[in-house]
C-alpha positions in Angstrom: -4.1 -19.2 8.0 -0.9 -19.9 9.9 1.2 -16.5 10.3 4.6 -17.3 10.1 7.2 -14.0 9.4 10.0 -14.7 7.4 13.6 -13.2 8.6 13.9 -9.8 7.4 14.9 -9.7 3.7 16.4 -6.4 1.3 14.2 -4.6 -0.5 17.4 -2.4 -1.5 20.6 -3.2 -2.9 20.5 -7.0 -2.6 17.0 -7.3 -3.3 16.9 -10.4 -0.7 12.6 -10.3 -0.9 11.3 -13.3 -2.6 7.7 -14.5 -2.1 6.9 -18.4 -0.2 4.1 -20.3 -2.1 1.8 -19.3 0.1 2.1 -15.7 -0.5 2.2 -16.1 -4.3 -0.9 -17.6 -3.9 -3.0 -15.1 -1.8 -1.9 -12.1 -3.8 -4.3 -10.0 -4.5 -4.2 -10.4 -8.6 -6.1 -7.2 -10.1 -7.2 -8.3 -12.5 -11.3 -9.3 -13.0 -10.8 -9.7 -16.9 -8.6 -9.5 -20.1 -8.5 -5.8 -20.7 -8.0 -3.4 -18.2 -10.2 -0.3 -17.7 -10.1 2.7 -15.3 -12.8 2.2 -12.4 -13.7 3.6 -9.2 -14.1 -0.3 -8.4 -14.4 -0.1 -5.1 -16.4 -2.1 -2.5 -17.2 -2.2 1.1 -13.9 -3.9 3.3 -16.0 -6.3 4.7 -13.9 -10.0 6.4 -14.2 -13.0 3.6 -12.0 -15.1 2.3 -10.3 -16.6 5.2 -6.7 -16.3 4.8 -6.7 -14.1 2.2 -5.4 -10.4 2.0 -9.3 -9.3 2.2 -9.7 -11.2 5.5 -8.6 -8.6 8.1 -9.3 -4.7 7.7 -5.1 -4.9 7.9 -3.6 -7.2 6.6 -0.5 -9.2 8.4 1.9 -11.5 6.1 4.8 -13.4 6.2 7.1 -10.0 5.1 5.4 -8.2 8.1 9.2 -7.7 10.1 11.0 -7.3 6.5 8.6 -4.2 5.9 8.8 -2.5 9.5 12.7 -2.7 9.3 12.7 -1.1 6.1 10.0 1.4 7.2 13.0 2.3 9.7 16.1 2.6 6.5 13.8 5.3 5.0 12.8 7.2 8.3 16.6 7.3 9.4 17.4 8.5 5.9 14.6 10.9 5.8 12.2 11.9 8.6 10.2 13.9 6.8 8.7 10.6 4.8 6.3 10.9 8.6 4.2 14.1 8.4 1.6 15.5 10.9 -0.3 18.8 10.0 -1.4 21.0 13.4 -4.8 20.5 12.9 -4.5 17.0 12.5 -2.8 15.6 15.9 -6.5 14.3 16.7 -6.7 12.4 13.5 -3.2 11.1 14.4 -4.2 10.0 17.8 -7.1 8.5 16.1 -5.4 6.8 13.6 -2.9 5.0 16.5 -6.3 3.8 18.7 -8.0 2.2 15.4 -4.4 0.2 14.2 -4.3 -1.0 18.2 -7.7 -1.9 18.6 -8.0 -3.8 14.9 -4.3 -5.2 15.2 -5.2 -6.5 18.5 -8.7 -7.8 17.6 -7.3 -9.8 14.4 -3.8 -11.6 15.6 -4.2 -11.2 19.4 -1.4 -14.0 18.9 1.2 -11.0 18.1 -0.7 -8.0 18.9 -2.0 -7.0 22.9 -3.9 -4.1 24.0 -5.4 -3.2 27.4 -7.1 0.3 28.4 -8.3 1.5 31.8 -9.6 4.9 30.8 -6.5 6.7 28.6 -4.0 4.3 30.1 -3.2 2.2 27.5 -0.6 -0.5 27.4 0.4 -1.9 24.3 2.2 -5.2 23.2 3.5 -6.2 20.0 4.7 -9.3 20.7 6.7 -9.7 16.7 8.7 -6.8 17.7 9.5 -7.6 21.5 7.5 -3.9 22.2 5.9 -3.5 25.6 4.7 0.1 25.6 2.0 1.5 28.4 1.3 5.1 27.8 -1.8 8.1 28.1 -3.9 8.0 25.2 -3.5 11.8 23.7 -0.1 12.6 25.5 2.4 12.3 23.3 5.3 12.7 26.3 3.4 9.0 26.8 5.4 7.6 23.6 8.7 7.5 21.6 8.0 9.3 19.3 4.7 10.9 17.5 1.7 8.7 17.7 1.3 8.1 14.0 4.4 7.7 13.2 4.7 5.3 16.6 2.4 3.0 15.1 2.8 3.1 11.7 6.3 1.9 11.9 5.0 -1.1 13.4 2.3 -1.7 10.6 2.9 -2.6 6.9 1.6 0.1 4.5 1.6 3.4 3.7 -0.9 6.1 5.5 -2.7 9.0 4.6 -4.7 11.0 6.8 -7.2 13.1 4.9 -9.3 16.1 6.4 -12.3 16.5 5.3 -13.8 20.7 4.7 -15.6 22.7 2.0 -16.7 19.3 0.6 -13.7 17.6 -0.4 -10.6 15.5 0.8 -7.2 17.2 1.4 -4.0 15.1 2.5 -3.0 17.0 5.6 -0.9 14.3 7.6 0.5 10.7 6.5 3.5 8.0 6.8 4.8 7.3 3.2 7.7 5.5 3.1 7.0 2.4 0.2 4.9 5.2 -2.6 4.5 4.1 -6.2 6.0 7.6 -8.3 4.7 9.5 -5.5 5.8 12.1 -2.8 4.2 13.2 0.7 6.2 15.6 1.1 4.7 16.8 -2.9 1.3 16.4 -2.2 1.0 17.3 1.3 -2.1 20.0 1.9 -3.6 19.3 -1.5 -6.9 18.2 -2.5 -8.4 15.0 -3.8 -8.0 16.0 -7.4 -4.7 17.9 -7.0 -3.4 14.9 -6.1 -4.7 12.7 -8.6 -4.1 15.0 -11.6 -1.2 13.5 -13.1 -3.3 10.3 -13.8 -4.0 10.1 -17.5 -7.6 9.2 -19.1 -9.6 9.6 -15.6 -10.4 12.8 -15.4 -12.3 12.6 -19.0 -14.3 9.6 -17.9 -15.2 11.1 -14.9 -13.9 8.4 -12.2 -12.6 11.0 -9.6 -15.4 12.5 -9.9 -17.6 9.3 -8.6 -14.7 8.2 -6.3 -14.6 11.9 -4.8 -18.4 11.5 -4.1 -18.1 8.4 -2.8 -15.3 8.9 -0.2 -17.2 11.9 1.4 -19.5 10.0 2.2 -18.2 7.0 4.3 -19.0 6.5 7.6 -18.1 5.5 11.0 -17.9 1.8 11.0 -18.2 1.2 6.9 -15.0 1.0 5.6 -14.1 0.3 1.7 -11.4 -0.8 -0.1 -10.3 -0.9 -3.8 -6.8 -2.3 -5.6 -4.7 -0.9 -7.9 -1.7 -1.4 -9.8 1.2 -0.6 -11.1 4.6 -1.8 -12.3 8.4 -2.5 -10.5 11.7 -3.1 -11.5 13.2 -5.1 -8.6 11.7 -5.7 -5.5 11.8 -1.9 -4.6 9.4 -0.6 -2.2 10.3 3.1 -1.7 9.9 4.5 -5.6 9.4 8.0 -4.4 10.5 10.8 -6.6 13.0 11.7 -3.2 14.9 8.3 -4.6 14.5 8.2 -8.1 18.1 8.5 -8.6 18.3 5.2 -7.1 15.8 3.5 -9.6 14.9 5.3 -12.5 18.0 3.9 -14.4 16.4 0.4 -13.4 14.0 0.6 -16.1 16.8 0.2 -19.0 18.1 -2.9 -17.4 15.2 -5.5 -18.5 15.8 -7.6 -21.0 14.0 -11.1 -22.6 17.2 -12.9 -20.2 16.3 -11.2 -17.3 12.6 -10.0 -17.7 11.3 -12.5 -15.4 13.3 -11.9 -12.5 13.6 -8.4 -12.8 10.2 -7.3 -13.8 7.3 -7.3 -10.5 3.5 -6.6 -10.4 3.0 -4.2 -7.7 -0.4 -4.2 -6.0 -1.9 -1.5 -3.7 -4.7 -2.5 -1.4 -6.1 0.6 -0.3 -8.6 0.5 2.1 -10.8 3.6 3.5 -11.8 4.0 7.0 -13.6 7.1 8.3 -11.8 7.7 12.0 -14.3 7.8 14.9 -13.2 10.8 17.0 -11.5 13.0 14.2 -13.9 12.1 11.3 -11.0 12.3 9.2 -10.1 9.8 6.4 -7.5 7.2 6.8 -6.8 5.7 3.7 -4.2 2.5 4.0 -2.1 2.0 1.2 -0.6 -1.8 1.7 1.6 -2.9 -1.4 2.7 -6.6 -2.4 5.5 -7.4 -4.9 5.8 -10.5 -7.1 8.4 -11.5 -9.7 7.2 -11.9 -12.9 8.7 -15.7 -12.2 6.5 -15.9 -9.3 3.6 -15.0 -11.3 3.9 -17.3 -13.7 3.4 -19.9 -11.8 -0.4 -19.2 -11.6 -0.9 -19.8 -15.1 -4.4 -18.2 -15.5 -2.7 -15.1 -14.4 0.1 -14.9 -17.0 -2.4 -15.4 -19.8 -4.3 -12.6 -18.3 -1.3 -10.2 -17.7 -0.4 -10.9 -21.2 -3.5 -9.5 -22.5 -4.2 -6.8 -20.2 -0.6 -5.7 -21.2 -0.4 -6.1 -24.5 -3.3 -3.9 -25.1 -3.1 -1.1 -22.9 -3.3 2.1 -24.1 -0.2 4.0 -24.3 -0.8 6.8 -22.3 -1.9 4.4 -19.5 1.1 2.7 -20.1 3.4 5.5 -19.9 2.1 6.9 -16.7 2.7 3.6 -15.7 6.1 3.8 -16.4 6.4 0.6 -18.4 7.2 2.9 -21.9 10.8 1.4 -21.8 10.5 -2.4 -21.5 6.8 -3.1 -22.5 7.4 -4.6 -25.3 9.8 -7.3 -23.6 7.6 -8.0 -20.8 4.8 -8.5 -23.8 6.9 -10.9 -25.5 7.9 -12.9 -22.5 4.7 -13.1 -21.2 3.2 -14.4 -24.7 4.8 -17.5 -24.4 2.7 -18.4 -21.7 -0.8 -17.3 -23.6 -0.3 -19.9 -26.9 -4.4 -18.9 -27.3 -3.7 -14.9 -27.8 
């Protein structure tokens, strides 16, 4: 695939983002059938689909400098959306050689790295950023090393230590999180931090996923989607800015349903770090318009279903209580066989 970035579009306020044909027709679509179901469904992050979002470990696209400048509006606003934990500056050192090595490996066209020993010099050539610096000085760089390279990747981060046989969120850069805060969760435990989720915990899923997780290794990453819902193009739904877009969910109507309402996808990939042997777990989300969407018409039959029958408490975690029923409706026109 041809990477071309677009000029940097609002994902605030103006809500300039819009998806090219090309992007509407790699995104990753969750759904495998008709009715959804929770599942640990996930599956080793190995390169296929060339051009797709599942060809590269971390994936590059078309809103690649829209995202990193609005990585920046939320760090200016708040700095704490970046967190590093004591014990985890190796992790975040670790995290910074990985993204080089992988960025540089996969679109050497944009992305440059030479070493001699722990000089490193860095180029990222979509930014106009010539960096050398020591590898584990942190004097070396800008700013933090995590959150140095993070601002130049799309996705959220967490870093996850790994003791007394579980997973525990210790450092991170979360600036685009679905309902969710770093700042929250920060220092808690696998199941802490999943606790709100409705339904899983009965069937067991974290419990499998949990399992799972501990045990990846060096060189075998995994990934997994998952979904959710948006009103508006709106990366950063934290709770720290719900003020900003909670309201939004009143606004959707059967005029404006289409253009208002977005599937939000997370691609979230696992990667155990090689010097740390912490967990990095990428969190990299794409928006599309429920317009866009619908142009795929084996998706919007499928969306239909999977929404129309989704149990409620699913649904409500979710946060689609409020305009479900809309969406539903809307999205029925385009499934005459329902």
């Amino acid at each position: 695939m041809s990477l071309t970035f677009k000029p940097v579009e609002s994902y605030r306020e103006a809500f300039s983002f819009r998806n090219s044909p090309d992007a509407i027709r790699r995104f990753p679509f969750p759904f495998p059938e008709d009715q959804y179901l929770y599942s640990v469904n996930i599956e080793p992050a190995t390169s296929r689909d060339p051009g797709s979002v599942f060809e590269h470990c971390f994936d590059i696209d078309e809103h690649y400098r829209s995202e990193t400048a609005e990585r920046a509006l939320v760090l200016e606003r708040d700095p704490s959306r970046c967190l590093v934990m004591p014990h985890m500056q190796t992790a975040a050192w670790d995290a910074l050689g990985v993204l080089m090595e992988q960025l540089a490996a996969d679109y050497p066209e944009y992305f440059r790295l030479e070493r001699d020993g722990d000089r490193w010099h860095w180029r990222n050539l979509a930014l106009g950023i010539n960096q050398a610096f020591t590898f584990g000085d942190a004097a070396s760089l800008p700013c933090e090393p995590l959150e140095y390279i993070t601002r130049q990747v799309q996705g959220d981060f967490a870093l996850l230590d790994q003791r007394d046989g579980d997973l525990y969120m210790d450092a991170g850069m979360v600036t685009a999180p679905a309902d969710w805060s770093l700042a929250f969760d920060a220092g808690m435990s696998f199941k802490q931090w999943h606790s709100p989720v409705p339904m899983a915990h009965q069937m067991g899923v974290f419990d499998r996923a949990l399992k799972y997780l501990l045990n990846i290794q060096v060189g075998h990453p995994v990934r997994r989607l998952n979904w959710t819902m948006t009103i508006n193009p709106r990366l950063d739904t934290s709770p720290e800015t719900y003020h900003e877009w909670g309201s939004e969910r009143g606004l959707v109507s059967p005029d404006n349903v289409g253009r208002l309402v977005h599937l939000r996808v997370e691609l979230q990939v696992m990667l155990r770090l090689p010097r740390s042997h912490a967990l990095m777990f990428s969190i990299r989300t794409y928006l599309i318009s429920m317009d866009e969407l619908v142009t795929q018409p084996a998706w919007a039959r499928r969306l239909h279903r999977v929404l129309r029958d989704l149990p409620e408490p699913i649904a409500d975690y979710k946060g689609l209580t409020r305009y479900r029923a809309v969406l539903v409706d809307w999205l029925s026109q385009f499934d005459r066989d329902a």
